[in-house]
ZADO-1210 file (C-alpha; in nm, 4 decimals, padded with zeros to 6 digits):
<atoms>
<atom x="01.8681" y="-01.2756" z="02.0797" code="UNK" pos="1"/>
<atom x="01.7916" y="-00.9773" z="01.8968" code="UNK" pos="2"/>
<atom x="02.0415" y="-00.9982" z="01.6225" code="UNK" pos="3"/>
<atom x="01.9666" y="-01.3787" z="01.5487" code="UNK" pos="4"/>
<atom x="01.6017" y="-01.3192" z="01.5419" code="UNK" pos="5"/>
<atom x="01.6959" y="-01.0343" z="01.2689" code="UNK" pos="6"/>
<atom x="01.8967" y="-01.2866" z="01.0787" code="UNK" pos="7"/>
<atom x="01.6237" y="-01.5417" z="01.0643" code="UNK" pos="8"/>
<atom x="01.3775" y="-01.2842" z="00.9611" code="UNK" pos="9"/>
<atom x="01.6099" y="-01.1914" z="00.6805" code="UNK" pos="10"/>
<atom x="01.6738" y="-01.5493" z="00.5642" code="UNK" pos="11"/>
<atom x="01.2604" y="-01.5479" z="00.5283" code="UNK" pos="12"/>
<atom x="01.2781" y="-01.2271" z="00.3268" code="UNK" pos="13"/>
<atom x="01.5980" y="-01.3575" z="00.1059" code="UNK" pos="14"/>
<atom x="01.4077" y="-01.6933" z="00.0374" code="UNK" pos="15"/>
<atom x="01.0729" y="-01.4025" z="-00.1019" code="UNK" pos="16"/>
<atom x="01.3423" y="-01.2327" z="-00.2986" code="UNK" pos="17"/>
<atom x="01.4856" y="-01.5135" z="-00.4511" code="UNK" pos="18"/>
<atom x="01.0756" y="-01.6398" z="-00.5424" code="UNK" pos="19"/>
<atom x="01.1108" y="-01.2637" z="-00.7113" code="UNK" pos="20"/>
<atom x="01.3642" y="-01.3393" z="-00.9410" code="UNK" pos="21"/>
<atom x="01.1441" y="-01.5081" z="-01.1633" code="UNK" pos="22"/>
<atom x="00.9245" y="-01.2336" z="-01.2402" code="UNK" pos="23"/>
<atom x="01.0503" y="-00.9193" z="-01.1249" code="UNK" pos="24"/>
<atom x="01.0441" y="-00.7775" z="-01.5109" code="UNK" pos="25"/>
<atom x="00.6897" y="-00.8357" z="-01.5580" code="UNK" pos="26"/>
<atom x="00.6345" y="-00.6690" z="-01.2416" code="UNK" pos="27"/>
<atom x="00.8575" y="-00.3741" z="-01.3529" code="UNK" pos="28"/>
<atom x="00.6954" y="-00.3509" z="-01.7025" code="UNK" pos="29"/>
<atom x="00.3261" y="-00.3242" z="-01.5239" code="UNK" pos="30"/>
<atom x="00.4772" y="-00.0866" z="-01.2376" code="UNK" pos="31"/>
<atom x="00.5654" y="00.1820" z="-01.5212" code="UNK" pos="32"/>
<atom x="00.2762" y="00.1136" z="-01.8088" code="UNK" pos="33"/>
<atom x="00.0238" y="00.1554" z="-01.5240" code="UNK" pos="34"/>
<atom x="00.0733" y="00.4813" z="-01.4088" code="UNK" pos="35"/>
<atom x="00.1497" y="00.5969" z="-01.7434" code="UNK" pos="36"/>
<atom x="-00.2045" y="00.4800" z="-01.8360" code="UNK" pos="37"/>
<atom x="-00.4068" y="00.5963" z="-01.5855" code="UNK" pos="38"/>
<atom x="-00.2141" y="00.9319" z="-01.5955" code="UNK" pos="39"/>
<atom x="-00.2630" y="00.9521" z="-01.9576" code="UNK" pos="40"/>
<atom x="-00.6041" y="00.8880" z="-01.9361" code="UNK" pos="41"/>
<atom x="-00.7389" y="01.0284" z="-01.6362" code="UNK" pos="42"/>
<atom x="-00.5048" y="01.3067" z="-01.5624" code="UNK" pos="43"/>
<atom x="-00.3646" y="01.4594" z="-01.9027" code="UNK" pos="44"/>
<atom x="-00.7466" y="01.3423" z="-02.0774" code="UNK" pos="45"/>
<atom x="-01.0110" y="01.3832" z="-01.8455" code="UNK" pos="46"/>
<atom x="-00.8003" y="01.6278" z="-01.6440" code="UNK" pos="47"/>
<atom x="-00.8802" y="01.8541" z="-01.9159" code="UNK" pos="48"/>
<atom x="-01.2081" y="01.8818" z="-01.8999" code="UNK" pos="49"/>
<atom x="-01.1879" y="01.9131" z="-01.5128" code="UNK" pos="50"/>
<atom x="-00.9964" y="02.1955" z="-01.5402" code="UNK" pos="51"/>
<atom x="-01.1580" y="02.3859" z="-01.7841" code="UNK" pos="52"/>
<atom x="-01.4083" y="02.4002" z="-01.4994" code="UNK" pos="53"/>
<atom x="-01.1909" y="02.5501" z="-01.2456" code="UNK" pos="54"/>
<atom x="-01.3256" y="02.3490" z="-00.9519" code="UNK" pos="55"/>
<atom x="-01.3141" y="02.4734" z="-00.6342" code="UNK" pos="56"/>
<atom x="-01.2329" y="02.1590" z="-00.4673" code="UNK" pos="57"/>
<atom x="-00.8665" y="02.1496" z="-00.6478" code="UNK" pos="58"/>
<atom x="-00.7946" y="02.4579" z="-00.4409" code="UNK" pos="59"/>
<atom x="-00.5923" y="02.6098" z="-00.7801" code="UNK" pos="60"/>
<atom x="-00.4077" y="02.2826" z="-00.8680" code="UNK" pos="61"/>
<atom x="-00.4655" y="02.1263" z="-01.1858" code="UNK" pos="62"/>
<atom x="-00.6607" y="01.7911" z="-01.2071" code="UNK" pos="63"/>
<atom x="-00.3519" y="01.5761" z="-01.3156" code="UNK" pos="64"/>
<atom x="-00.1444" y="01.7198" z="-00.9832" code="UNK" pos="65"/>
<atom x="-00.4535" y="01.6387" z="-00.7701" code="UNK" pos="66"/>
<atom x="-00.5011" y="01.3025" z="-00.9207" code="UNK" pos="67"/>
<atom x="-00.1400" y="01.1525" z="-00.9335" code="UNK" pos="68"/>
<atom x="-00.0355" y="01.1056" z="-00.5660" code="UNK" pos="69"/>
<atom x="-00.4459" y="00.9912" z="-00.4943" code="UNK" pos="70"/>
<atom x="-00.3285" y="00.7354" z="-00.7379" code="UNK" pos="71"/>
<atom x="-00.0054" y="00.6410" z="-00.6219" code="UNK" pos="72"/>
<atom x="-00.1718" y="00.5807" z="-00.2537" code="UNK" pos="73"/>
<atom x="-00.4408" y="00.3277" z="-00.3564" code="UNK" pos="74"/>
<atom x="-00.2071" y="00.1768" z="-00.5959" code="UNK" pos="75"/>
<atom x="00.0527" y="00.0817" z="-00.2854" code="UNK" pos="76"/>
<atom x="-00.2721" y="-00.0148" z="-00.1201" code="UNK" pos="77"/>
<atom x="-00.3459" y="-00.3013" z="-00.3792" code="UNK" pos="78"/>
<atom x="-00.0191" y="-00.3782" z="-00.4286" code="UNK" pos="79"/>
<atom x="00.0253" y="-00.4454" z="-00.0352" code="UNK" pos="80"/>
<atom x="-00.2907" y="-00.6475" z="-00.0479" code="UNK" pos="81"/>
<atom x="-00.2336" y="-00.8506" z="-00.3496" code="UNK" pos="82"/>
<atom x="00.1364" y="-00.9194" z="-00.2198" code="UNK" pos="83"/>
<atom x="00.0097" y="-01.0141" z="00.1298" code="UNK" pos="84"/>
<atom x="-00.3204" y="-01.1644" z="00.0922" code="UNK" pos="85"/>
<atom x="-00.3158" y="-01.4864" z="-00.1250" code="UNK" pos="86"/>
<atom x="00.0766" y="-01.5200" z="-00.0722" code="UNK" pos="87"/>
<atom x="00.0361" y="-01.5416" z="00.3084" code="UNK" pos="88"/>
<atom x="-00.2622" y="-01.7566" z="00.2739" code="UNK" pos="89"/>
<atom x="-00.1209" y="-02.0228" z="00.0640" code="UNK" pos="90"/>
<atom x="00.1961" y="-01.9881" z="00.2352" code="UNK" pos="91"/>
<atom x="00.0443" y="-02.0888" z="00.5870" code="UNK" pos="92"/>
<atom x="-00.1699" y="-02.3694" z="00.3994" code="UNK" pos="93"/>
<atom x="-00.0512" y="-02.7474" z="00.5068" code="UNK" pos="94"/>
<atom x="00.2162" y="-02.7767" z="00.1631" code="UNK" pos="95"/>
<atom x="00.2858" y="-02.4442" z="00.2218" code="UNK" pos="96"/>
<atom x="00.6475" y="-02.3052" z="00.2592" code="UNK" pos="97"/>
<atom x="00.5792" y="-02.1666" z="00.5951" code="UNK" pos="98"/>
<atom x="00.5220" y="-02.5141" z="00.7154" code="UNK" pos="99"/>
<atom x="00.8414" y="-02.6277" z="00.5090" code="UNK" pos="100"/>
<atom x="00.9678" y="-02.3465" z="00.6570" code="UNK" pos="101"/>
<atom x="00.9173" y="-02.4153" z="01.0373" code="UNK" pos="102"/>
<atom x="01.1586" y="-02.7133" z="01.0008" code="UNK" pos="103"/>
<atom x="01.4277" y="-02.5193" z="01.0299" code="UNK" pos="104"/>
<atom x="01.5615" y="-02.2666" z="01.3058" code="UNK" pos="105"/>
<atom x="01.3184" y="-01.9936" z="01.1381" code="UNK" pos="106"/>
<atom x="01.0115" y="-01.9132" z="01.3817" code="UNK" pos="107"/>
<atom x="00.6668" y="-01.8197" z="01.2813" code="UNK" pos="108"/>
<atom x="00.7979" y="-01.4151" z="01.4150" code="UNK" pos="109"/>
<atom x="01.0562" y="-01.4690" z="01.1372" code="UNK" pos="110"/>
<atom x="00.8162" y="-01.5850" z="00.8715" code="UNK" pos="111"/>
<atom x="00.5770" y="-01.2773" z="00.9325" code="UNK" pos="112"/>
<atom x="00.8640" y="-00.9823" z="00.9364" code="UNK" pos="113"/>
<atom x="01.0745" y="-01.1544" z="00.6664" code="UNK" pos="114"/>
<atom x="00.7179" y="-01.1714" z="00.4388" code="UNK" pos="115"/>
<atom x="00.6364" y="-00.7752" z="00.5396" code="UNK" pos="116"/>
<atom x="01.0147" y="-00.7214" z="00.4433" code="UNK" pos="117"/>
<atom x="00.9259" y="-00.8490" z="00.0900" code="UNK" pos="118"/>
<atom x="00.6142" y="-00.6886" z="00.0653" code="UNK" pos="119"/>
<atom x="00.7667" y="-00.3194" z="00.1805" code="UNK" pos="120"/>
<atom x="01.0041" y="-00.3597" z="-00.1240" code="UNK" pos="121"/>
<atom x="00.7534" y="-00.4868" z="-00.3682" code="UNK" pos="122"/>
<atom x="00.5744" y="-00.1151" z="-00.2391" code="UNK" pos="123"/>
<atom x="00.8940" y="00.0823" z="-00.2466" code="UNK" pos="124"/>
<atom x="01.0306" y="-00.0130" z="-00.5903" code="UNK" pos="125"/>
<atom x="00.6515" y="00.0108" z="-00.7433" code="UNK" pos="126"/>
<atom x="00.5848" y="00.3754" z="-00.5642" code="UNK" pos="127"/>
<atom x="00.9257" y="00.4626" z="-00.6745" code="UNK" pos="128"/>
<atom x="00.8437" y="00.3959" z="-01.0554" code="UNK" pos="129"/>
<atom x="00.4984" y="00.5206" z="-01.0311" code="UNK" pos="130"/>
<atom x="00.6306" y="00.8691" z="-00.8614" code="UNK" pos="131"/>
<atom x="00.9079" y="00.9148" z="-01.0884" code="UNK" pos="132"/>
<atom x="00.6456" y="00.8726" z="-01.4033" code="UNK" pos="133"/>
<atom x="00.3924" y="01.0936" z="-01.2238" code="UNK" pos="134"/>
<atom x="00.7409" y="01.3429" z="-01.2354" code="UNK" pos="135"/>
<atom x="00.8013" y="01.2994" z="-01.5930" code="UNK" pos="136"/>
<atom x="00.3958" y="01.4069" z="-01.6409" code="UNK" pos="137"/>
<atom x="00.4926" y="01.7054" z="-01.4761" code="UNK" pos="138"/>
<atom x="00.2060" y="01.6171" z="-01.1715" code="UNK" pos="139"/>
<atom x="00.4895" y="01.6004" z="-00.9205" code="UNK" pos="140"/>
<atom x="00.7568" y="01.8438" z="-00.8610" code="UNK" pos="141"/>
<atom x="01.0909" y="01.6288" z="-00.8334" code="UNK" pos="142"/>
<atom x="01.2168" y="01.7793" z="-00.5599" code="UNK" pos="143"/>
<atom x="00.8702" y="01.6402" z="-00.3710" code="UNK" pos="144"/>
<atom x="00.9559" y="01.2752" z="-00.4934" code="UNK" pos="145"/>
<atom x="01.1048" y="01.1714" z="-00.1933" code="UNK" pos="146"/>
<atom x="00.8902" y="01.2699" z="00.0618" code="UNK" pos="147"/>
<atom x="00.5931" y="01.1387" z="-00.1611" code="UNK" pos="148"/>
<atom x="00.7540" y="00.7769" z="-00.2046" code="UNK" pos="149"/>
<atom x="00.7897" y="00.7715" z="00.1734" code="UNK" pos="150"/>
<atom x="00.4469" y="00.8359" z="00.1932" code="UNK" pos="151"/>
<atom x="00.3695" y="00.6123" z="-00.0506" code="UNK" pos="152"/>
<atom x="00.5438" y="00.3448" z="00.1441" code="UNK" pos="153"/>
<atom x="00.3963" y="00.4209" z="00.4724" code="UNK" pos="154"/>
<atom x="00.0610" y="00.3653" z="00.3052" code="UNK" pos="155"/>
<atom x="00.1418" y="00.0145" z="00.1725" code="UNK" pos="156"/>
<atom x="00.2901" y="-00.1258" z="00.4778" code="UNK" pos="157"/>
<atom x="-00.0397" y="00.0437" z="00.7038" code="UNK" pos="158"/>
<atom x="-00.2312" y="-00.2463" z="00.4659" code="UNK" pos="159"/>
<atom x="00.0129" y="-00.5086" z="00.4435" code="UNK" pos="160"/>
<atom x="00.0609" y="-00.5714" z="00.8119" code="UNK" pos="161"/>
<atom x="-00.2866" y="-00.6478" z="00.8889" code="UNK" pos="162"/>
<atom x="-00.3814" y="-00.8083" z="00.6038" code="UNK" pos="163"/>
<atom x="-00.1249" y="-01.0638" z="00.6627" code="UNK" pos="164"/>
<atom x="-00.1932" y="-01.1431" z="01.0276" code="UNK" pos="165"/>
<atom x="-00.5465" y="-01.1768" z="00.8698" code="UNK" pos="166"/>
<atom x="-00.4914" y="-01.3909" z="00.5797" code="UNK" pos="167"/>
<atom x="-00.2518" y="-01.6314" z="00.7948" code="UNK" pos="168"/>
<atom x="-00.5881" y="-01.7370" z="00.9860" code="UNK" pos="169"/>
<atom x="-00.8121" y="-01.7345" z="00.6564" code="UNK" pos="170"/>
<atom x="-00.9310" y="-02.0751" z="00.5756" code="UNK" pos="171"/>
<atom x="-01.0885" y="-01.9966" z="00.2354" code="UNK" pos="172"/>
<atom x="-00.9533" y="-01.7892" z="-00.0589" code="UNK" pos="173"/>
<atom x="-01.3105" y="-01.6607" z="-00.1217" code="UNK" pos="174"/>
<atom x="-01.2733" y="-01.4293" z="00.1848" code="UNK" pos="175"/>
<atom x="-00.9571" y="-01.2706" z="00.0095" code="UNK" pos="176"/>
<atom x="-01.1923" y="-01.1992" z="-00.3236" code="UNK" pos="177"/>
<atom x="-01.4261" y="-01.0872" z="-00.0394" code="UNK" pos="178"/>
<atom x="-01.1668" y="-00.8302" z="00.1258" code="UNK" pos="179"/>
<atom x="-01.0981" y="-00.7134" z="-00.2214" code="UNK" pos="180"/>
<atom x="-01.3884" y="-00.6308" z="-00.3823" code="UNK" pos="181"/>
<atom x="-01.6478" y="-00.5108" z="-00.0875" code="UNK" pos="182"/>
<atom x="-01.3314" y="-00.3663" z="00.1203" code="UNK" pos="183"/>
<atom x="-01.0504" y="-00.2691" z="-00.1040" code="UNK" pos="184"/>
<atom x="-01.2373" y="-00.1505" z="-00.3753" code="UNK" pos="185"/>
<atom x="-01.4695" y="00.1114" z="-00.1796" code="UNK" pos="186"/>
<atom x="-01.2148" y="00.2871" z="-00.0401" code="UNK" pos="187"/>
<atom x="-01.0658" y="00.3063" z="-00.3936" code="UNK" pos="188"/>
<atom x="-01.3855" y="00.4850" z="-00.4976" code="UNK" pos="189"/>
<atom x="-01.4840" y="00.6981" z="-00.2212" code="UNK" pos="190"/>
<atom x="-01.1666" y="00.7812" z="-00.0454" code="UNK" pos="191"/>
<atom x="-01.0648" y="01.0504" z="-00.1947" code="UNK" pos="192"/>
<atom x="-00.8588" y="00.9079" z="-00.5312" code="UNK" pos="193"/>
<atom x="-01.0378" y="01.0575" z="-00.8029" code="UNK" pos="194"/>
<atom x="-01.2323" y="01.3372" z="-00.6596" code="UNK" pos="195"/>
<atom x="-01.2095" y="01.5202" z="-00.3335" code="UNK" pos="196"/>
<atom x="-01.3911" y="01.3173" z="-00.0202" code="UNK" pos="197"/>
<atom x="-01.5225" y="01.6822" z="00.0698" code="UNK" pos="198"/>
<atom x="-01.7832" y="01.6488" z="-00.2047" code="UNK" pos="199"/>
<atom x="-01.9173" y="01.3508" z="-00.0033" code="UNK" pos="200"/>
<atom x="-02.2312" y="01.3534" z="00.2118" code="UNK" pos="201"/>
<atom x="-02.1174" y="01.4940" z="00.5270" code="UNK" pos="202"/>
<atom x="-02.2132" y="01.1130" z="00.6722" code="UNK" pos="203"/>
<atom x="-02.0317" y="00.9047" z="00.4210" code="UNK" pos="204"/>
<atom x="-01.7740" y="01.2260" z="00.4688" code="UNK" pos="205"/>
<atom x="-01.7363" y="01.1089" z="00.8221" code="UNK" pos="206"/>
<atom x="-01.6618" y="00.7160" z="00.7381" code="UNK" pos="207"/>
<atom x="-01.4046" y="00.7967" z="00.4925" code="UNK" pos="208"/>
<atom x="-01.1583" y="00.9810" z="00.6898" code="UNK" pos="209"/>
<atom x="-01.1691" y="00.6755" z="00.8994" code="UNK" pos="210"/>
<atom x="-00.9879" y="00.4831" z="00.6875" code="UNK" pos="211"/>
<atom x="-00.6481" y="00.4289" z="00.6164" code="UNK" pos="212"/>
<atom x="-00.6355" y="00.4660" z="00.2177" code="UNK" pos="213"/>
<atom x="-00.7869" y="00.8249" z="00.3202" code="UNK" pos="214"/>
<atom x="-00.5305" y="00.8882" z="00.5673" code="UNK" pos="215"/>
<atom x="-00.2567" y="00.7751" z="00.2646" code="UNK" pos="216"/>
<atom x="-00.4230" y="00.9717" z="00.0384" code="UNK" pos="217"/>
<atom x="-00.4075" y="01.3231" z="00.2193" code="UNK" pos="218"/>
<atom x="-00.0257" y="01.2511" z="00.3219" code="UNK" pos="219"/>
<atom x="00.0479" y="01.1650" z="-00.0322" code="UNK" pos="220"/>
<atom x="-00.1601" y="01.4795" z="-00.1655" code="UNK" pos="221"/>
<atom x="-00.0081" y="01.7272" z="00.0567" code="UNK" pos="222"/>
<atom x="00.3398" y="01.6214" z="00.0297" code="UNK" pos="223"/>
<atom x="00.3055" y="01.6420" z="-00.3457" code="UNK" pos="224"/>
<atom x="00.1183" y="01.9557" z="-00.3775" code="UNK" pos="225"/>
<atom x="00.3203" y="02.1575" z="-00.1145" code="UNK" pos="226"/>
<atom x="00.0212" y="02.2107" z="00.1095" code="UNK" pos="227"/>
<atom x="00.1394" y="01.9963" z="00.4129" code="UNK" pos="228"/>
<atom x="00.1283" y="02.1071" z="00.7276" code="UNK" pos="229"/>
<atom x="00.3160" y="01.9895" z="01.0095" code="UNK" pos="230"/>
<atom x="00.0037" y="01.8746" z="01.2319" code="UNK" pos="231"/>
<atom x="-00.1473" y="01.7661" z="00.9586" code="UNK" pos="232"/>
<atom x="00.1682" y="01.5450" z="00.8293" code="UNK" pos="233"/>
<atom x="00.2192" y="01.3790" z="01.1974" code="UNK" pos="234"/>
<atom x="-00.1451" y="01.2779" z="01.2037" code="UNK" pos="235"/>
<atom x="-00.1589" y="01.1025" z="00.9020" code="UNK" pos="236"/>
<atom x="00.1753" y="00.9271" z="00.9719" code="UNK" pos="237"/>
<atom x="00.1140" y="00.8775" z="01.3159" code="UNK" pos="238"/>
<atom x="-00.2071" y="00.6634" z="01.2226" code="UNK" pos="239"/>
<atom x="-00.0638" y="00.4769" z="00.9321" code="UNK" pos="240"/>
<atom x="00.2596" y="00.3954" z="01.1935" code="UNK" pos="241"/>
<atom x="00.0150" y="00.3120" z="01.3922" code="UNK" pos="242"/>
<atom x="-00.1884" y="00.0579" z="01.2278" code="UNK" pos="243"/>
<atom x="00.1872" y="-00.0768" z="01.1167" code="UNK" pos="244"/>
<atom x="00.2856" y="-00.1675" z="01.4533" code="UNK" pos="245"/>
<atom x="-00.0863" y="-00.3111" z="01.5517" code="UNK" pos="246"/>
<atom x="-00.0727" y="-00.5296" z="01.2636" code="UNK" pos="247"/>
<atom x="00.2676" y="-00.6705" z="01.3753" code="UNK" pos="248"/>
<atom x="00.1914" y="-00.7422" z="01.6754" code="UNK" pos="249"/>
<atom x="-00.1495" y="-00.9061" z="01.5966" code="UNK" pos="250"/>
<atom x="00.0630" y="-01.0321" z="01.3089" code="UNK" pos="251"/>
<atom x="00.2888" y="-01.2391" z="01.5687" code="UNK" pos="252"/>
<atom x="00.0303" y="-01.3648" z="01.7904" code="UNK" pos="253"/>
<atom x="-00.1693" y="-01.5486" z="01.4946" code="UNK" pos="254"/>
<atom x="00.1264" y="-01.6211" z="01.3032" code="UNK" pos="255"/>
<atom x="00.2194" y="-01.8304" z="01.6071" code="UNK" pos="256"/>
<atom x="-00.1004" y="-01.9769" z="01.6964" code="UNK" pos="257"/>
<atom x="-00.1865" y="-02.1069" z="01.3393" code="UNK" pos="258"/>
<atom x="00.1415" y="-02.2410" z="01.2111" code="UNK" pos="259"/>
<atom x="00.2129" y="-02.4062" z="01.5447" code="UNK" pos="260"/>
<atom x="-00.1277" y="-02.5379" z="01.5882" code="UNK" pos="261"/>
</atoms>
């Protein structure tokens, strides 16, 4: 049962892949000039300045190192969210190919891993790129690639699971512009991408390191600065796997109840 469920979920992710074709070198074209961008800009530009200060919250690294893998982590995090929110939404709509979809052998359980399948390699091939330009700027070591892009991944799947056993339910597309700009977009501020969440008041301090782009952040940031330590490490993955596994299983239980409704 096992097996054939796998298949099924597979045909789902094949039929997201195949959607892909169509666009995957625009996506490739924004998933290098991005990062290239913002690195330029923020890291090699204003990192200058920051550095000529010396801050004490970069603990000795230079702006650009500190900046890239915050980056990389909230980029995933948008990426998971834009690839999961309105896709699942419209997907689950009546028209939708979910409903086309459930005409076939394929179950709603299918639908939801075969979608999270798509979305995990829309996050791995973008984190890949973005890490191996933040290499080239010389903000990541190379050898630290790996272990950042896993990070990197980690963080994007913590959002996409949830946000698609969300969006399956959401009846307007407003609440997605909602979940973007008064929830995405705060933790892109305040969580620690651009400046350490240290420098926070110590009560705002305490709400950040809630979250899960925070928790993304700091595993990204350690792994690519060298300072990771092994508690450290299993906690942040250990919540992000966490809120993973949470989401799929909420994930099945409204996938099932809406598209069989």
């Amino acid at each position: 049962m096992a097996s054939r469920t796998d298949s099924r979920a597979w045909d789902a992710f094949a039929y997201w892949l195949l959607r892909y074709r169509r666009v995957w070198r625009g996506t490739i074209v924004i998933s290098v000039a991005n990062p290239v961008l913002f690195l330029a800009a923020m890291g090699a530009g204003l990192g200058t300045l920051v550095d000529h200060h010396d801050s004490s919250y970069l603990h000795g690294h230079s702006y650009l190192a500190f900046l890239a893998p915050g980056l990389l982590a909230a980029a995933m995090m948008q990426t998971a969210y834009i690839e999961s929110a309105g896709p699942v939404h419209t997907s689950a709509r009546p028209g939708g190919n979910y409903r086309a979809a459930l005409a076939t052998p394929l179950q709603p359980t299918d639908l939801l891993l075969g979608h999270l399948a798509f979305v995990a390699f829309r996050v791995g091939t973008s984190g890949l790129a973005f890490a191996i330009v933040a290499s080239a700027f010389g903000a990541v070591p190379p050898a630290r690639v790996p272990g950042l892009w896993l990070a990197a991944l980690l963080t994007g799947t913590a959002f996409a699971a949830p946000v698609a056993a969300w969006a399956v339910g959401v009846q307007r597309p407003a609440a997605l512009t909602a979940g973007f700009r008064f929830v995405l977009m705060p933790m892109y501020m305040f969580a620690g991408t651009f400046f350490s969440a240290e420098q926070l008041p110590a009560w705002l301090h305490a709400i950040v390191v809630c979250t899960p782009l925070y928790q993304g952040i700091q595993l990204c940031r350690t792994l690519s600065l060298g300072t990771a330590s092994a508690a450290g490490t299993v906690g942040h993955a250990a919540y992000l796997v966490v809120l993973v596994a949470s989401g799929i299983v909420l994930g099945r239980r409204r996938y099932a109840r809406e598209l069989t409704a």
